[in-house]
C-alpha positions as CSV (number, residue, x, y, z in Angstrom):
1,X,70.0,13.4,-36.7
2,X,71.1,9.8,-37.7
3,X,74.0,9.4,-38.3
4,X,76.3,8.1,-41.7
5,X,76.2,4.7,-42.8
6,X,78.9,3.3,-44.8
7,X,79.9,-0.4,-46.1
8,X,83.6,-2.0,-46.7
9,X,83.3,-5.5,-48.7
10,X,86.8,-7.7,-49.0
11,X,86.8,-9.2,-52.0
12,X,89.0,-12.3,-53.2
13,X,91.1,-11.4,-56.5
14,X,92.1,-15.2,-57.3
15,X,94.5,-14.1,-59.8
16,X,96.7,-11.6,-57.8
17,X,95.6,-13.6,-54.4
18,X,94.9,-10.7,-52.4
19,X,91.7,-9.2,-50.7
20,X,90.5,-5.9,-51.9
21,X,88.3,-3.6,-50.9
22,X,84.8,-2.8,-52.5
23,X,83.2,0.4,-50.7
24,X,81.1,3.6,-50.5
25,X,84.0,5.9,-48.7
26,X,85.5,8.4,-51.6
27,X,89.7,7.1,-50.9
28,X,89.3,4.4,-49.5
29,X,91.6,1.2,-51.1
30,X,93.2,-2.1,-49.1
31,X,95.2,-4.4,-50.3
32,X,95.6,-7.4,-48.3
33,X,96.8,-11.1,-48.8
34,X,95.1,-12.5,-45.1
35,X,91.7,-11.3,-44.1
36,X,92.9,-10.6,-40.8
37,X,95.3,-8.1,-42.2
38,X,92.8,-6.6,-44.6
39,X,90.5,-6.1,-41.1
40,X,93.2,-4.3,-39.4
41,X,93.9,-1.9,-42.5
42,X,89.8,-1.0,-42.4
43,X,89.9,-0.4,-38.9
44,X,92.1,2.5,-39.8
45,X,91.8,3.7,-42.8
46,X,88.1,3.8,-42.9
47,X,87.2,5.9,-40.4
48,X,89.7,8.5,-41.4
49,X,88.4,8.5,-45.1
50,X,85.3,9.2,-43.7
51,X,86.3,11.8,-41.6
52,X,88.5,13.2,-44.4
53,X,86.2,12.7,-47.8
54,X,82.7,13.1,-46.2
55,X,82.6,15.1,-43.2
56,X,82.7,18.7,-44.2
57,X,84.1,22.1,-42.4
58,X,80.4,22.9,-41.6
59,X,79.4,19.4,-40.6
60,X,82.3,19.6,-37.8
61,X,80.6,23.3,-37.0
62,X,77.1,22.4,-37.1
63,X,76.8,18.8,-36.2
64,X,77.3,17.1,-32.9
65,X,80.1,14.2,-32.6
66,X,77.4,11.5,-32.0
67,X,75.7,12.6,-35.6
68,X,79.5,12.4,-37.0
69,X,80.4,9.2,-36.1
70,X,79.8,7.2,-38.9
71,X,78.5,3.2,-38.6
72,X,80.7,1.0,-40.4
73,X,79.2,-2.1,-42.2
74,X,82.5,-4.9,-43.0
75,X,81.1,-7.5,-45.3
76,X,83.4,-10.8,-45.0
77,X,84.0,-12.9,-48.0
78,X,82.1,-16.3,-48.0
79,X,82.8,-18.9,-45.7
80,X,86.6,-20.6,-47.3
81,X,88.5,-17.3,-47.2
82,X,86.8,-16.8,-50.9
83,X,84.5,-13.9,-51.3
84,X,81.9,-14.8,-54.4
């Protein structure tokens, strides 16, 4: 079984200047004002929204923990510390 593939994008908010966080995992929100920061939070937090919004009580039952692991895709802003 393959398993789950999920995407975190850091987006630039010019007016507030902060990154935040465009993504497919149900809880998942970051804040950041460096990119390197924002990185560090989605090391964390991702993961565990996954493990908390999309793995179900059957899934940890019936599924082995390679097919629970889920693959992360990070999608940096464009090149200038500016996501378009």
């Amino acid at each position: 079984m393959k398993n789950r593939s999920f995407y975190v994008k850091a987006v630039w908010d010019e007016e507030a200047k902060v990154f935040y966080s465009e993504s497919d995992i149900v809880g998942l929100h970051i804040e950041a004002e460096k990119i390197e920061e924002f990185e560090v939070i989605m090391m964390d937090l991702a993961p565990q929204m996954v493990m908390e919004n999309h793995v179900s009580k059957k899934d940890l039952t019936q599924k082995s923990m390679l097919d629970l692991i889920p693959s992360i895709f990070f999608r940096q802003p464009a090149a200038g510390g500016v996501a378009a």
